[in-house]
C-alpha positions as a Markdown table, in Angstrom:
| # | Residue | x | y | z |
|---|---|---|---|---|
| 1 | Unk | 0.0 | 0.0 | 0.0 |
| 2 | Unk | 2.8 | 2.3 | 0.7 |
| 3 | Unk | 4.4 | 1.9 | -2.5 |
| 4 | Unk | 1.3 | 2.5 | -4.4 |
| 5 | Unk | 1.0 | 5.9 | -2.4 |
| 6 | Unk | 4.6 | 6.8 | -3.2 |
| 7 | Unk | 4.2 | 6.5 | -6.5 |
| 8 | Unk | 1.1 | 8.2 | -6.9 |
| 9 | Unk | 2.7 | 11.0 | -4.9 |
| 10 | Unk | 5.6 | 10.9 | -7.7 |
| 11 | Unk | 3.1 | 11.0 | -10.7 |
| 12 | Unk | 1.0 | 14.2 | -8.8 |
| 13 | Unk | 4.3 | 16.0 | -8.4 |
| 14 | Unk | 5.3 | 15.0 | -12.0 |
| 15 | Unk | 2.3 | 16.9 | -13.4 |
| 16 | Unk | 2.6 | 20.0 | -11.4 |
| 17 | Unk | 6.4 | 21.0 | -12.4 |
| 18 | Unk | 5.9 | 23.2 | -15.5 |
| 19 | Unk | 8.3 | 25.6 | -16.3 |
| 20 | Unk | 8.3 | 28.7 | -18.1 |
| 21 | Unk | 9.4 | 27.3 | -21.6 |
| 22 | Unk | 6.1 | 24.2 | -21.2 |
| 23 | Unk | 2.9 | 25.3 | -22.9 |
| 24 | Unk | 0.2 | 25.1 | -20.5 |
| 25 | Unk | -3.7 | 24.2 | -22.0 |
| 26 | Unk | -6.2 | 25.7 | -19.7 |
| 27 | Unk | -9.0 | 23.7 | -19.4 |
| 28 | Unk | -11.6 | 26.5 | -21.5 |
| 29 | Unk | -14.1 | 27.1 | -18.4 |
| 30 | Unk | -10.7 | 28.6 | -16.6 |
| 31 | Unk | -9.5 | 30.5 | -19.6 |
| 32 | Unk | -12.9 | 31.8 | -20.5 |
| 33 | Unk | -12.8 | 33.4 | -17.2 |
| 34 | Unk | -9.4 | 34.9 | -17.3 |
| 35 | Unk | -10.6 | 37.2 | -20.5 |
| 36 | Unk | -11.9 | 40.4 | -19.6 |
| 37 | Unk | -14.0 | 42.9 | -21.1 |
| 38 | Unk | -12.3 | 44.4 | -24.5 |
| 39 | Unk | -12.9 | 47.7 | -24.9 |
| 40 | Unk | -13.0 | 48.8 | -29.1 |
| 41 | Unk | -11.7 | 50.9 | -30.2 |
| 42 | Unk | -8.5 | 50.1 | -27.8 |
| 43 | Unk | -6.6 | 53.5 | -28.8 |
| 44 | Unk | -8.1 | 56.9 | -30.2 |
| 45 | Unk | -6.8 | 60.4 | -31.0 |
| 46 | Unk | -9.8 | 63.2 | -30.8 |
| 47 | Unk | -9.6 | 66.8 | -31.1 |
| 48 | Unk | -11.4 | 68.9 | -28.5 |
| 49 | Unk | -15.0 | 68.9 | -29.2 |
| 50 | Unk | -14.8 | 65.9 | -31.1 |
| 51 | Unk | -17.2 | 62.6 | -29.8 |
| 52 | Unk | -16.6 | 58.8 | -30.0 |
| 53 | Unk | -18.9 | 55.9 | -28.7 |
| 54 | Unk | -17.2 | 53.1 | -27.3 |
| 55 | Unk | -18.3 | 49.4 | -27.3 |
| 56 | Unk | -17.7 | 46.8 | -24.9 |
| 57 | Unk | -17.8 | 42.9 | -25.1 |
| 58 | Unk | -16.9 | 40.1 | -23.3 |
| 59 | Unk | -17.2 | 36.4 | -23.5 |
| 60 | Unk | -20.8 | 35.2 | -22.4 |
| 61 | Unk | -19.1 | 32.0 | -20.7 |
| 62 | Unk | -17.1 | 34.6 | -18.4 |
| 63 | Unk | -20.3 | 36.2 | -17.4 |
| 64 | Unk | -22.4 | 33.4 | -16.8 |
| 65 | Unk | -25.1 | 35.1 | -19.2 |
| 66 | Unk | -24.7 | 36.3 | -22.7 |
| 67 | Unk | -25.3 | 40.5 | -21.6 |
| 68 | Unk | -24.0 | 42.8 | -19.1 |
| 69 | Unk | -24.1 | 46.0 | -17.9 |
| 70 | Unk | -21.1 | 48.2 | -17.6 |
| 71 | Unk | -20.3 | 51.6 | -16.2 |
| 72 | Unk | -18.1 | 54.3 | -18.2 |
| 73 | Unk | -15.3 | 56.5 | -16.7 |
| 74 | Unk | -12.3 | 58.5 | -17.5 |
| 75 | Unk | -9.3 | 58.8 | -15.6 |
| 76 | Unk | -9.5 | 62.9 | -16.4 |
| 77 | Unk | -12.8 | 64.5 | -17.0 |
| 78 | Unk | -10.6 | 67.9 | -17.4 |
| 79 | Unk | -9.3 | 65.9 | -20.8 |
| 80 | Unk | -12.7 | 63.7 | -21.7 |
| 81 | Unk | -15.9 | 63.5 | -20.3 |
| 82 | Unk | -17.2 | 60.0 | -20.7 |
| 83 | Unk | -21.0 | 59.1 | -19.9 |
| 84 | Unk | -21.7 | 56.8 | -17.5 |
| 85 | Unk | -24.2 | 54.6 | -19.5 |
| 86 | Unk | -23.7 | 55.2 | -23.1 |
| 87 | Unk | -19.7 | 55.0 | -23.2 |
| 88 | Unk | -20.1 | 58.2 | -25.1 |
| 89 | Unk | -17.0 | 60.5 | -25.0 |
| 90 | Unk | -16.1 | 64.2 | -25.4 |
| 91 | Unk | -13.0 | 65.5 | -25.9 |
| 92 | Unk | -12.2 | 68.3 | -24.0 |
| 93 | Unk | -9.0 | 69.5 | -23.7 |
| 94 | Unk | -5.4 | 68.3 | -24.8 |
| 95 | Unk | -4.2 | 65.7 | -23.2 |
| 96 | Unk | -4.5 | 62.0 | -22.6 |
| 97 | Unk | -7.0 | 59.8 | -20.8 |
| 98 | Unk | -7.6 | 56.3 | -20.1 |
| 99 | Unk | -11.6 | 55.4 | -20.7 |
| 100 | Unk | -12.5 | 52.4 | -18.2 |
| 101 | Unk | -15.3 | 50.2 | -18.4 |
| 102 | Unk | -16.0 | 48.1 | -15.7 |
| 103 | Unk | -18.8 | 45.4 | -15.0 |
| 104 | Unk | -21.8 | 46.9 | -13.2 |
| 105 | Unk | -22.1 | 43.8 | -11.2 |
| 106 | Unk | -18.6 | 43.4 | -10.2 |
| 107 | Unk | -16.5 | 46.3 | -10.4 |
| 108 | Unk | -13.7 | 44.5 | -10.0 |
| 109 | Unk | -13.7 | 43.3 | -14.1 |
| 110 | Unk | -12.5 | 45.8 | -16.0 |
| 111 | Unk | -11.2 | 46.8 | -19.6 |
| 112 | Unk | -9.7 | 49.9 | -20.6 |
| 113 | Unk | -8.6 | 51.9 | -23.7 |
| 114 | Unk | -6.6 | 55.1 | -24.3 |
| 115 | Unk | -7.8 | 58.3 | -25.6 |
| 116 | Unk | -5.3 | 61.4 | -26.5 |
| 117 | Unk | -6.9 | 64.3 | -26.9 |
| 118 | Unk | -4.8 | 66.5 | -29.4 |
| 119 | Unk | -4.4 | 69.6 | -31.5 |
């Protein structure tokens, strides 16, 4: 019995030592869940006054359900106002800004893109 222990100890051991070179396959239900939302477009340049509508996806299996709600914000209102709900942006003033959209219910989940606001 003791041998049969040790060398299912050895084979358990065996299949946890990856190193950084191995390719690791994640079984889909875990991979699925390490996507977050994509924000498109993921870069932008604007001029001040100027208005873009972002759009937001993410995989239905990392959400349990195939829609979600996000909420919109900017890093610098001063540079681009964002609306909350729409994903609507203004441009206001030079600068840069990074445009988050995060899962309404869990704020935690996030995507991003980056706006530059320029002459």
């Amino acid at each position: 019995m003791k041998s049969l222990l040790f060398v299912a100890t050895l084979v358990a051991v065996g299949a946890c030592s990856a190193t950084a070179s191995d390719a690791v396959t994640l079984p889909d239900s875990v991979s699925c869940t390490l996507q977050g939302p994509t924000v498109r477009p993921s870069s932008a340049t604007l001029h001040p006054g100027d208005t873009l509508r972002l759009s937001v996806s993410m995989p239905a299996c990392a959400l349990g359900t195939t829609t979600a709600t996000f909420r919109w914000s900017s890093s610098d209102s001063n540079v681009a106002f964002v609306d909350s709900l729409s994903g609507l942006i203004r441009a206001r003033s030079l600068g840069t800004a990074t445009i988050i959209a995060a899962l309404a219910a869990e704020s935690s989940v996030k995507g991003a893109m980056l706006l530059v606001v320029a002459q």
